[in-house]
PyMOL Python script that loads the backbone (N, CA, C, O; Angstrom):
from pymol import cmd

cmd.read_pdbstr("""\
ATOM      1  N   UNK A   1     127.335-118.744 -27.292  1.00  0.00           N
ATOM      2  CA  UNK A   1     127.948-119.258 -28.519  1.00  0.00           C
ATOM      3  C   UNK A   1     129.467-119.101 -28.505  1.00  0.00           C
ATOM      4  O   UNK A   1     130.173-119.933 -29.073  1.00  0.00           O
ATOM      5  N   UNK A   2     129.987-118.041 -27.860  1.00  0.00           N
ATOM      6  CA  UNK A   2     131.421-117.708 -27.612  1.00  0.00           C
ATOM      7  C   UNK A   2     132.233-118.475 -26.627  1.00  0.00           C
ATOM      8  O   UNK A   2     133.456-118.415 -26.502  1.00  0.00           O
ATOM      9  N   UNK A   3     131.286-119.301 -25.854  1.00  0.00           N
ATOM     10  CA  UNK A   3     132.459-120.390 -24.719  1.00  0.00           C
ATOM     11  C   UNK A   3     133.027-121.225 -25.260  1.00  0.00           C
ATOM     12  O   UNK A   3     134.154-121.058 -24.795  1.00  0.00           O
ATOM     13  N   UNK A   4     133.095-121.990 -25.886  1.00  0.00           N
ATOM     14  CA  UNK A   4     133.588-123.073 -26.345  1.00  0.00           C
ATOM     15  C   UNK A   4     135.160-122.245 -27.560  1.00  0.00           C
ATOM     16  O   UNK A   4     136.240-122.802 -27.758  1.00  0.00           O
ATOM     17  N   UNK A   5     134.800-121.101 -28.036  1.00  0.00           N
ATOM     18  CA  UNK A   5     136.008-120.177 -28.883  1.00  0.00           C
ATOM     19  C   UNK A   5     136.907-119.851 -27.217  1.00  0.00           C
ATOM     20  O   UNK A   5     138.079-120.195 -27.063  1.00  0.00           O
ATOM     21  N   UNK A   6     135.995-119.068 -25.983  1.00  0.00           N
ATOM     22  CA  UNK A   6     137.014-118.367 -24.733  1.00  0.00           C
ATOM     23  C   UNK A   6     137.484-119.732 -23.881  1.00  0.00           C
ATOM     24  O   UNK A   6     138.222-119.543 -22.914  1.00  0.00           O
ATOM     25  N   UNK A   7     137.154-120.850 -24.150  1.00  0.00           N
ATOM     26  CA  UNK A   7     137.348-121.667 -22.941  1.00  0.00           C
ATOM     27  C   UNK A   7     139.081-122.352 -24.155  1.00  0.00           C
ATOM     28  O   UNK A   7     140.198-122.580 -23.690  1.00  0.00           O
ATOM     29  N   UNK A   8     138.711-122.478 -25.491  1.00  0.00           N
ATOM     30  CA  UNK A   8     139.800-123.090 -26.149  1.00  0.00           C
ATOM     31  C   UNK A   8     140.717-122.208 -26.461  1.00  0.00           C
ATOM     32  O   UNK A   8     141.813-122.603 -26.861  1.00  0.00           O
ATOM     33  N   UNK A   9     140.433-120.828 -26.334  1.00  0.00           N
ATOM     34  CA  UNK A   9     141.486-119.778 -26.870  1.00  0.00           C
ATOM     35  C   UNK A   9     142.805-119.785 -25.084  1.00  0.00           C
ATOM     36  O   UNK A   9     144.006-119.571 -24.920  1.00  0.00           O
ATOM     37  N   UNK A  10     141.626-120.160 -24.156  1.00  0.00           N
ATOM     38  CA  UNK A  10     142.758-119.858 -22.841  1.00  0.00           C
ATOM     39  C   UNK A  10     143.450-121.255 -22.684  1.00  0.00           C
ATOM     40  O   UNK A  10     144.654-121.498 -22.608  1.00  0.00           O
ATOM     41  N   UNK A  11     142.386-122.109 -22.654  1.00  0.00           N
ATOM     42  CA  UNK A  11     143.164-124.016 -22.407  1.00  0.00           C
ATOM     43  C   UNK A  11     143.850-124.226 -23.277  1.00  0.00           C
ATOM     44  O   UNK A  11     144.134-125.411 -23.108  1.00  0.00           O
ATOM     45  N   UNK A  12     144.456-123.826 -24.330  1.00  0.00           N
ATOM     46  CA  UNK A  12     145.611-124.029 -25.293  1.00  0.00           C
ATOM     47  C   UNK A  12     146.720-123.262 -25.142  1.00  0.00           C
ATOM     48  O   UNK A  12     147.800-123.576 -25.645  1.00  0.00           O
ATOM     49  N   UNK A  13     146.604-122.602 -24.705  1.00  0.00           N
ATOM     50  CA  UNK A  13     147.998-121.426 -24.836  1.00  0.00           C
ATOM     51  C   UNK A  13     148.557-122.247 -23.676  1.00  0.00           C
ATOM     52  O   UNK A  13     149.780-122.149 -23.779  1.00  0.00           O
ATOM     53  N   UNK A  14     148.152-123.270 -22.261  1.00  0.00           N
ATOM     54  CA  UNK A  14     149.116-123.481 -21.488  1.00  0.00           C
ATOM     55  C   UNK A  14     149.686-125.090 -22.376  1.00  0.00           C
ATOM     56  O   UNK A  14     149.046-125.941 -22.994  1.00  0.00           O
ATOM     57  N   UNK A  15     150.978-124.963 -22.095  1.00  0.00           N
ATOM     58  CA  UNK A  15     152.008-126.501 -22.727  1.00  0.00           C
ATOM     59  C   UNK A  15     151.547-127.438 -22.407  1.00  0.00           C
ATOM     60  O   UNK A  15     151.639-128.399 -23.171  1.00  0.00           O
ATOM     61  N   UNK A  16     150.815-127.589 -21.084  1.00  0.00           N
ATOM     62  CA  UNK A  16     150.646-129.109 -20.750  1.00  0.00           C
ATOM     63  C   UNK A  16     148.927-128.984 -21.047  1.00  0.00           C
ATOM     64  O   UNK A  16     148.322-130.026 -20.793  1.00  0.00           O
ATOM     65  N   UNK A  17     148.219-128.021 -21.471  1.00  0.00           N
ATOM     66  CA  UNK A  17     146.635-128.565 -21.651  1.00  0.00           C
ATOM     67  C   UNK A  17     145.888-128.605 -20.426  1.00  0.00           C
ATOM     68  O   UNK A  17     146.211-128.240 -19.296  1.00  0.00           O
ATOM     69  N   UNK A  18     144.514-129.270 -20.991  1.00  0.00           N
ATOM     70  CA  UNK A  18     143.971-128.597 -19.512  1.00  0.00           C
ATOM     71  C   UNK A  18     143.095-130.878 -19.267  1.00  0.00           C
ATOM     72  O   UNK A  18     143.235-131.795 -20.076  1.00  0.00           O
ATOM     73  N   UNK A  19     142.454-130.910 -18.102  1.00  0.00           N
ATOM     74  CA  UNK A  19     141.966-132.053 -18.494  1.00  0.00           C
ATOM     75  C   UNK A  19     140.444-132.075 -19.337  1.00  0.00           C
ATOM     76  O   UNK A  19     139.861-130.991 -19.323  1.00  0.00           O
ATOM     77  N   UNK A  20     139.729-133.239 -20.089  1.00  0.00           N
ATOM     78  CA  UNK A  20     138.870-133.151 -21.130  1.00  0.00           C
ATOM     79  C   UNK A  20     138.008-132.700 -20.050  1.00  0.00           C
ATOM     80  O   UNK A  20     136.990-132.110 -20.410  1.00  0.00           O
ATOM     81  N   UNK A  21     138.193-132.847 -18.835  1.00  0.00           N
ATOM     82  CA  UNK A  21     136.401-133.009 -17.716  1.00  0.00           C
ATOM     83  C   UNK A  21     136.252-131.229 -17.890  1.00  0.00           C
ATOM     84  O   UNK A  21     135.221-130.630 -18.195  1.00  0.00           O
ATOM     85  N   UNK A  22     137.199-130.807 -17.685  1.00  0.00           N
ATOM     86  CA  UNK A  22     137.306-129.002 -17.695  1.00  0.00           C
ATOM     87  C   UNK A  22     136.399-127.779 -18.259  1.00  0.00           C
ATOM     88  O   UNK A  22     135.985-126.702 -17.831  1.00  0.00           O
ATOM     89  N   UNK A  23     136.287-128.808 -19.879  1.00  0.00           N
ATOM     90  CA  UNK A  23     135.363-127.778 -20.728  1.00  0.00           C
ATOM     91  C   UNK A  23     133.714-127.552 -20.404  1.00  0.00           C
ATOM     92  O   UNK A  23     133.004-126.558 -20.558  1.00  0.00           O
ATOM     93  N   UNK A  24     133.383-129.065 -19.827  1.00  0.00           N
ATOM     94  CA  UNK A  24     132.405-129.131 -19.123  1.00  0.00           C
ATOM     95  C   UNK A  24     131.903-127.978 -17.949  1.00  0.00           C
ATOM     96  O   UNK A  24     131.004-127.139 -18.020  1.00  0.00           O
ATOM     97  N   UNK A  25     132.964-128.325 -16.727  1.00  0.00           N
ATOM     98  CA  UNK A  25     133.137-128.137 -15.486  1.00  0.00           C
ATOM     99  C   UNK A  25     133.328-126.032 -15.955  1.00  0.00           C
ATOM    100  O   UNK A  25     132.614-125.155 -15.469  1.00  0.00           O
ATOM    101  N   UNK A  26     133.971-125.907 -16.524  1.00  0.00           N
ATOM    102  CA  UNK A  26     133.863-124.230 -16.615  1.00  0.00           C
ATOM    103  C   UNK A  26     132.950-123.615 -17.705  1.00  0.00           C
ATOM    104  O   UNK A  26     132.702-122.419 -17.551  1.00  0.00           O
ATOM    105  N   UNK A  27     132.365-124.285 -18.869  1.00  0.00           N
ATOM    106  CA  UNK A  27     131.620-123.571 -19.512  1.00  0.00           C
ATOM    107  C   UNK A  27     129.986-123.875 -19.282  1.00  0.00           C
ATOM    108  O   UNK A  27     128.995-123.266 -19.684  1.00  0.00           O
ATOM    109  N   UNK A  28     130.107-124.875 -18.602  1.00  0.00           N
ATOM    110  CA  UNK A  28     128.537-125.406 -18.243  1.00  0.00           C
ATOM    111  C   UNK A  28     128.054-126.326 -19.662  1.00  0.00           C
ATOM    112  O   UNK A  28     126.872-126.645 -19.786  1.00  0.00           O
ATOM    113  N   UNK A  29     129.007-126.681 -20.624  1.00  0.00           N
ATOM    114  CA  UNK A  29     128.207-127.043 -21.746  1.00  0.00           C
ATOM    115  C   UNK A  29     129.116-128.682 -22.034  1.00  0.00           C
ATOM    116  O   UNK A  29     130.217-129.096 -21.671  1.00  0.00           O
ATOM    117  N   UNK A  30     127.984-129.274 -22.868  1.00  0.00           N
ATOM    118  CA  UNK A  30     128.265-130.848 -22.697  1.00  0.00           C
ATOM    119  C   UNK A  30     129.877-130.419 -23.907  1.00  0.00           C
ATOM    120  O   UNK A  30     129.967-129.434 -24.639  1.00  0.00           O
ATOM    121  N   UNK A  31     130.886-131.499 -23.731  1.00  0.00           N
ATOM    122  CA  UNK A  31     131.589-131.726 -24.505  1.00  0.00           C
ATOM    123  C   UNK A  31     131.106-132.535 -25.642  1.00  0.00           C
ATOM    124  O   UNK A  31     131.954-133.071 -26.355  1.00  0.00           O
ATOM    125  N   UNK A  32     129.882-132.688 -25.896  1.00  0.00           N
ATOM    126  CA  UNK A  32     129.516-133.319 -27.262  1.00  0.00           C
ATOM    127  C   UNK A  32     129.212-131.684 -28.584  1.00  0.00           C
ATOM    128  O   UNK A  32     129.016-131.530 -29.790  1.00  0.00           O
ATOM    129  N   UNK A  33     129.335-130.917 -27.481  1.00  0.00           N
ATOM    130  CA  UNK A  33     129.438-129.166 -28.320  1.00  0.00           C
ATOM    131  C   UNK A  33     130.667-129.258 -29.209  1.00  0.00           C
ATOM    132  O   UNK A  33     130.710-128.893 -30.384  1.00  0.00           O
ATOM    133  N   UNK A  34     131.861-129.901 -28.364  1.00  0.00           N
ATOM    134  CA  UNK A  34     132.769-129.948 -29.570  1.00  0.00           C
ATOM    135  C   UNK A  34     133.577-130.997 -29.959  1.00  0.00           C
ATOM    136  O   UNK A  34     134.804-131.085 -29.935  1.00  0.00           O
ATOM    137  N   UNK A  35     132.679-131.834 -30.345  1.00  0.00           N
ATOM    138  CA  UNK A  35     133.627-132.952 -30.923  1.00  0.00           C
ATOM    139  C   UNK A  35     133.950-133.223 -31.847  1.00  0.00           C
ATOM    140  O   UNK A  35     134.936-133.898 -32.143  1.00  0.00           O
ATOM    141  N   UNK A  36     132.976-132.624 -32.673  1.00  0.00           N
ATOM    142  CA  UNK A  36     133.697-132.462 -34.202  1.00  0.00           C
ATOM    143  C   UNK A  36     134.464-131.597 -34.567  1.00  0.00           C
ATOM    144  O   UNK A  36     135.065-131.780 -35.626  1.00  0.00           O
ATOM    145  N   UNK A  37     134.680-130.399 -33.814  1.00  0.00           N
ATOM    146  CA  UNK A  37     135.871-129.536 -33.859  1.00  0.00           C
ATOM    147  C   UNK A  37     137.150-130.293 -33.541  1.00  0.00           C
ATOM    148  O   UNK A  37     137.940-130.562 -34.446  1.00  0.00           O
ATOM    149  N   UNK A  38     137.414-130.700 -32.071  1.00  0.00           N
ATOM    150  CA  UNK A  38     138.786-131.849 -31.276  1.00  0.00           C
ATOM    151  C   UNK A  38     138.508-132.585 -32.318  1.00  0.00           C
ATOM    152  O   UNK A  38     139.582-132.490 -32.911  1.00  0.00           O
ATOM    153  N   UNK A  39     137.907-133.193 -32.919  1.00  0.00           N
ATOM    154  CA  UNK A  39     138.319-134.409 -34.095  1.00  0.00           C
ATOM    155  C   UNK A  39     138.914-133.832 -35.425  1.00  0.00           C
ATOM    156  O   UNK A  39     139.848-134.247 -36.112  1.00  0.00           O
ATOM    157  N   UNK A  40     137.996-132.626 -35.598  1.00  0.00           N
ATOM    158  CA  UNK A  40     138.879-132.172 -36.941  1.00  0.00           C
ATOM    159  C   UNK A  40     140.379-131.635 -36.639  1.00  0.00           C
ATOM    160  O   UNK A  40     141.332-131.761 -37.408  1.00  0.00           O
ATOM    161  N   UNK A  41     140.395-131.111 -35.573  1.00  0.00           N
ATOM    162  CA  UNK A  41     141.584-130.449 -35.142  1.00  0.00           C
ATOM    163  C   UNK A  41     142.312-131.503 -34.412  1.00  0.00           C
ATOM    164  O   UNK A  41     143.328-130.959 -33.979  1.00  0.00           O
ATOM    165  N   UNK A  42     142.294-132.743 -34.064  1.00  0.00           N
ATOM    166  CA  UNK A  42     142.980-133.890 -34.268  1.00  0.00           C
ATOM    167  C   UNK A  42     143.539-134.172 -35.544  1.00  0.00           C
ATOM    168  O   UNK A  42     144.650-133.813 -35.933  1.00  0.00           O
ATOM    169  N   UNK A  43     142.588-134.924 -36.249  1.00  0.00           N
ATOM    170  CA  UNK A  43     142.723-135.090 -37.922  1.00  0.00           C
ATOM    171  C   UNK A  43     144.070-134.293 -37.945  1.00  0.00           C
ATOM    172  O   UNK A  43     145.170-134.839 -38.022  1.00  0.00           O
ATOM    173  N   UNK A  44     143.911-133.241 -37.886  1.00  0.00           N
ATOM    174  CA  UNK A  44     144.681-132.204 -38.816  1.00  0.00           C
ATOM    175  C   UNK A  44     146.625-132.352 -38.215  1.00  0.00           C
ATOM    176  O   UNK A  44     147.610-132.223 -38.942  1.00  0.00           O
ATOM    177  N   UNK A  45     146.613-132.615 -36.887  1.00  0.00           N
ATOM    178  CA  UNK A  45     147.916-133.041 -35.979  1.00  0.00           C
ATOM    179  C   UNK A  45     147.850-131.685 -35.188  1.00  0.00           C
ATOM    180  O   UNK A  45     148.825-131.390 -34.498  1.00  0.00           O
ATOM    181  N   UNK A  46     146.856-130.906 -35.235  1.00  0.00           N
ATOM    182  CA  UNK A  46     147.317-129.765 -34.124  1.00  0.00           C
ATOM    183  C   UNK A  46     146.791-130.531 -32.515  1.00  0.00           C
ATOM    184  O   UNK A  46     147.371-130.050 -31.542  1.00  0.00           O
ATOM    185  N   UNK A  47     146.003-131.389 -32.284  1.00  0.00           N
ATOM    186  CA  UNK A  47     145.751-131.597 -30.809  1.00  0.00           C
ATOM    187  C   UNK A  47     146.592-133.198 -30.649  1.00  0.00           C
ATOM    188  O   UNK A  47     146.892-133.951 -31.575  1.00  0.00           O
ATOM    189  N   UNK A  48     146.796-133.366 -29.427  1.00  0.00           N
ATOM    190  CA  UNK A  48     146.927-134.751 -29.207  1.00  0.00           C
ATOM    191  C   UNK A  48     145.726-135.449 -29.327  1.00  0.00           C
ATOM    192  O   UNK A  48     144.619-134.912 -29.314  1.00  0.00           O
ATOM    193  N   UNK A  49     145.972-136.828 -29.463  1.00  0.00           N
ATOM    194  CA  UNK A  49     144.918-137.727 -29.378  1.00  0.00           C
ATOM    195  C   UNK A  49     144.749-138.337 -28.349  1.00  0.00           C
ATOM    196  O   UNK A  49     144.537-139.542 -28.210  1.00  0.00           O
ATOM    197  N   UNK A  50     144.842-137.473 -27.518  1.00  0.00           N
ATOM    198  CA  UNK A  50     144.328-137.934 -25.942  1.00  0.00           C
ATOM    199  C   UNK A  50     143.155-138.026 -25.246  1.00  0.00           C
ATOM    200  O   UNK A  50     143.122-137.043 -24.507  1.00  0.00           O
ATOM    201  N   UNK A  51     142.008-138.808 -25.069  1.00  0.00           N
ATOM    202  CA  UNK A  51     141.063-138.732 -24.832  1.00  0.00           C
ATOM    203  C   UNK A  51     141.003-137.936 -23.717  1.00  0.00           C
ATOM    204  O   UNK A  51     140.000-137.235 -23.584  1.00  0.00           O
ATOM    205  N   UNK A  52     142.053-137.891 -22.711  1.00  0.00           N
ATOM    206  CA  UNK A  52     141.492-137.110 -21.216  1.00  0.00           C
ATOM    207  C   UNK A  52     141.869-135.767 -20.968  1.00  0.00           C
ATOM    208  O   UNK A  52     141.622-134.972 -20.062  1.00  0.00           O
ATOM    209  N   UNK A  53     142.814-135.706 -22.456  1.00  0.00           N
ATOM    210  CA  UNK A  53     143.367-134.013 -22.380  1.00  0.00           C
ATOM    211  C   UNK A  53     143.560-133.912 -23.196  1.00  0.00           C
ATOM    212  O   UNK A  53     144.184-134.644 -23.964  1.00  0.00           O
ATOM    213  N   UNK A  54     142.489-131.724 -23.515  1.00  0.00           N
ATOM    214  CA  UNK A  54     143.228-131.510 -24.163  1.00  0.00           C
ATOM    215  C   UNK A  54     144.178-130.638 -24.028  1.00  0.00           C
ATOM    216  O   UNK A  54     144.295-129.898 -23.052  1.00  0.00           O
ATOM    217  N   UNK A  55     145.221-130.678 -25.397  1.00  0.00           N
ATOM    218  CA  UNK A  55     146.655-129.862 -25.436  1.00  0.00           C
ATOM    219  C   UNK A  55     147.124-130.283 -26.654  1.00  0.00           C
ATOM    220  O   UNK A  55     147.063-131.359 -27.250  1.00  0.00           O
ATOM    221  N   UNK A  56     147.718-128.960 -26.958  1.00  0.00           N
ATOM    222  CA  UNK A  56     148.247-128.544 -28.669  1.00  0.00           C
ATOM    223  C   UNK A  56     149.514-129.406 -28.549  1.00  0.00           C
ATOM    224  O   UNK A  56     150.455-129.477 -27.759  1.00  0.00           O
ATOM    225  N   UNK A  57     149.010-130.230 -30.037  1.00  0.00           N
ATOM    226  CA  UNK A  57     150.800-130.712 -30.556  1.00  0.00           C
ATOM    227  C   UNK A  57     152.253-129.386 -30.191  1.00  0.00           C
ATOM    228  O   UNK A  57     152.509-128.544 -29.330  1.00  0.00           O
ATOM    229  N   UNK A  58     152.662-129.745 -31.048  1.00  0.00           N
ATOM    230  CA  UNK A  58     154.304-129.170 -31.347  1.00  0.00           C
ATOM    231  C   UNK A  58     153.412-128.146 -32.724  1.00  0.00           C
ATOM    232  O   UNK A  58     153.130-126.964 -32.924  1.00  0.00           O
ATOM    233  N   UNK A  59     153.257-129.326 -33.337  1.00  0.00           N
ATOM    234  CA  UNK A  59     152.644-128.184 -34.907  1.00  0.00           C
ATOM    235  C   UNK A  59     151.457-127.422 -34.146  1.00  0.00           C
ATOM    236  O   UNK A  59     151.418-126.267 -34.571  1.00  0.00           O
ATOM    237  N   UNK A  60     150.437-127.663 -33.135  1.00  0.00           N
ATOM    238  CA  UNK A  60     149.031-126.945 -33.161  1.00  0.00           C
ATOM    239  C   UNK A  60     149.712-125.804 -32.197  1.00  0.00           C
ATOM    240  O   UNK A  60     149.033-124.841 -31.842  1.00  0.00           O
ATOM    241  N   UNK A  61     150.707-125.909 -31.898  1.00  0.00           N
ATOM    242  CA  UNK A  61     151.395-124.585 -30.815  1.00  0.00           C
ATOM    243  C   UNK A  61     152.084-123.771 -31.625  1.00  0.00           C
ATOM    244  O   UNK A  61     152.576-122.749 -31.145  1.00  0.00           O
ATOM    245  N   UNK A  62     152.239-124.070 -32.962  1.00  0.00           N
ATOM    246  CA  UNK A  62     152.487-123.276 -34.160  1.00  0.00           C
ATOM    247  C   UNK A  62     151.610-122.532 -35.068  1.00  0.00           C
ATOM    248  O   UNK A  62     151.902-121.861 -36.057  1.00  0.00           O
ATOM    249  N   UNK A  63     150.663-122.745 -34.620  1.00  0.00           N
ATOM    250  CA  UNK A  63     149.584-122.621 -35.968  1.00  0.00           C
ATOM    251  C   UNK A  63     148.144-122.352 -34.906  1.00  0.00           C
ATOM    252  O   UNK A  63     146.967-122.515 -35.230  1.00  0.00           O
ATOM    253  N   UNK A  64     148.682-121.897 -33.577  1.00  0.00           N
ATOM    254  CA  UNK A  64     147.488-121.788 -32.359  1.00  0.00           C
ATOM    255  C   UNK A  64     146.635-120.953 -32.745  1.00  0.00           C
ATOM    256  O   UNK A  64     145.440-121.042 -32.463  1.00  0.00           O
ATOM    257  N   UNK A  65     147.265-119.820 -33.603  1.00  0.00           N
ATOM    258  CA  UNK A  65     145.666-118.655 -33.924  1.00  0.00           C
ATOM    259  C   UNK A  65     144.697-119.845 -35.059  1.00  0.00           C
ATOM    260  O   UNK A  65     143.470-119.754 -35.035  1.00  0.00           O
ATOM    261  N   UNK A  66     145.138-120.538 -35.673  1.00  0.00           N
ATOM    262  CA  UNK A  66     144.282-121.703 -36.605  1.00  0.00           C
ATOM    263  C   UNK A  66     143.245-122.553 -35.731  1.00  0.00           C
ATOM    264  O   UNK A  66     142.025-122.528 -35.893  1.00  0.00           O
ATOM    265  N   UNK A  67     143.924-123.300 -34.792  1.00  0.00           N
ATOM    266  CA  UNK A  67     143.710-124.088 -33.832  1.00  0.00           C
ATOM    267  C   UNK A  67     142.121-123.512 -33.418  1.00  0.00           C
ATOM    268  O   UNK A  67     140.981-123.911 -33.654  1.00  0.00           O
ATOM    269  N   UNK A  68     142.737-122.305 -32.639  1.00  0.00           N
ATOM    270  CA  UNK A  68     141.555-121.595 -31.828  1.00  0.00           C
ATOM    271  C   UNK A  68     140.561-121.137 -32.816  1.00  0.00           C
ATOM    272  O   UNK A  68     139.382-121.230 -32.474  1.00  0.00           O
ATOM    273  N   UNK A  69     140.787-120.733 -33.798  1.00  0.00           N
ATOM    274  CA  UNK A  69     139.924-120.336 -35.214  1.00  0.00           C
ATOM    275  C   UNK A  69     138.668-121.611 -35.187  1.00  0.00           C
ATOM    276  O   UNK A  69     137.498-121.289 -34.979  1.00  0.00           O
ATOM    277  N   UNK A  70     138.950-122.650 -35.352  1.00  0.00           N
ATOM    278  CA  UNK A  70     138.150-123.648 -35.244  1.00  0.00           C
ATOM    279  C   UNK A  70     136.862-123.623 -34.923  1.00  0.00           C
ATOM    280  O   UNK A  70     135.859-123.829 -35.606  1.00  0.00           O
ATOM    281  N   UNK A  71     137.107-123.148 -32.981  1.00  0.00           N
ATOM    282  CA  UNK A  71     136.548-122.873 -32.576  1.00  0.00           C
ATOM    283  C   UNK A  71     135.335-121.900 -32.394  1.00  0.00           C
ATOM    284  O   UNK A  71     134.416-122.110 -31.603  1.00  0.00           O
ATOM    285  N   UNK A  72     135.450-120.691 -33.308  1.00  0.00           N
ATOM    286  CA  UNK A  72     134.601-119.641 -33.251  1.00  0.00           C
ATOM    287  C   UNK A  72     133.388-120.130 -33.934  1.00  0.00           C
ATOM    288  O   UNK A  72     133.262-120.939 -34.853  1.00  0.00           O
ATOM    289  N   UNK A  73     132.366-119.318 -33.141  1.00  0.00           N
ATOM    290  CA  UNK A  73     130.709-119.698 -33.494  1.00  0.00           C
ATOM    291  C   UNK A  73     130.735-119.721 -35.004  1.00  0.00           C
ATOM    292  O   UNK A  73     131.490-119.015 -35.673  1.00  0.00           O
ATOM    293  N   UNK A  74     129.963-120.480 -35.438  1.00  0.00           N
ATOM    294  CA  UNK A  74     129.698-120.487 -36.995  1.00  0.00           C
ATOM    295  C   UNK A  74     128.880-119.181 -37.300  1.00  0.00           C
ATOM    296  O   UNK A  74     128.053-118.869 -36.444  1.00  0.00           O
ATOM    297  N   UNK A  75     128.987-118.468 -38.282  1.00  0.00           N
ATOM    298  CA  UNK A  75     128.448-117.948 -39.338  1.00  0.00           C
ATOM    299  C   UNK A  75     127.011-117.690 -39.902  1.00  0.00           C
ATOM    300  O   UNK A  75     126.913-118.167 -41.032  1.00  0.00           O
ATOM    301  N   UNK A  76     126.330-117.328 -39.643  1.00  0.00           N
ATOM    302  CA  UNK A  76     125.271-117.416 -40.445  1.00  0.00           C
ATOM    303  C   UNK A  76     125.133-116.637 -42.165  1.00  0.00           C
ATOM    304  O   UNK A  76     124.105-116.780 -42.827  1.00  0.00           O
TER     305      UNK A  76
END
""", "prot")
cmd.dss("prot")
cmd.show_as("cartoon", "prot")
cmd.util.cbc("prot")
cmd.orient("prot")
């Protein structure tokens, strides 16, 4: 439940992002795990709207503990 929070807490902190195939390729899990997260966190202007990468705006490299927040397993 925690890959998709450790794989976005490390692929954001670098400037240029990592490519979309990545989240796959290192967590073993489909990128349909987070697409409504990258969309909300699109929406919002913290990611680019780059389909083949991701990487934090100007604002989501401001607001990165938010960003990565996103990410953490839901709640029960």
């Amino acid at each position: 439940a925690d890959l998709p929070f450790e794989f976005m807490m490390n692929a954001l902190r670098l400037n240029d992002g990592v490519p979309m195939s990545l989240f796959g390729q290192r967590s073993g899990l489909a990128l349909g795990v987070i697409d409504g997260k990258l969309n909300d966190a699109r929406g919002r202007g913290w990611l680019a709207k780059d389909p083949a990468q991701i990487v934090a705006t100007e604002t989501g490299s401001r607001y990165l503990n938010d960003v990565v927040g996103l990410f953490l397993p839901e709640s029960v």
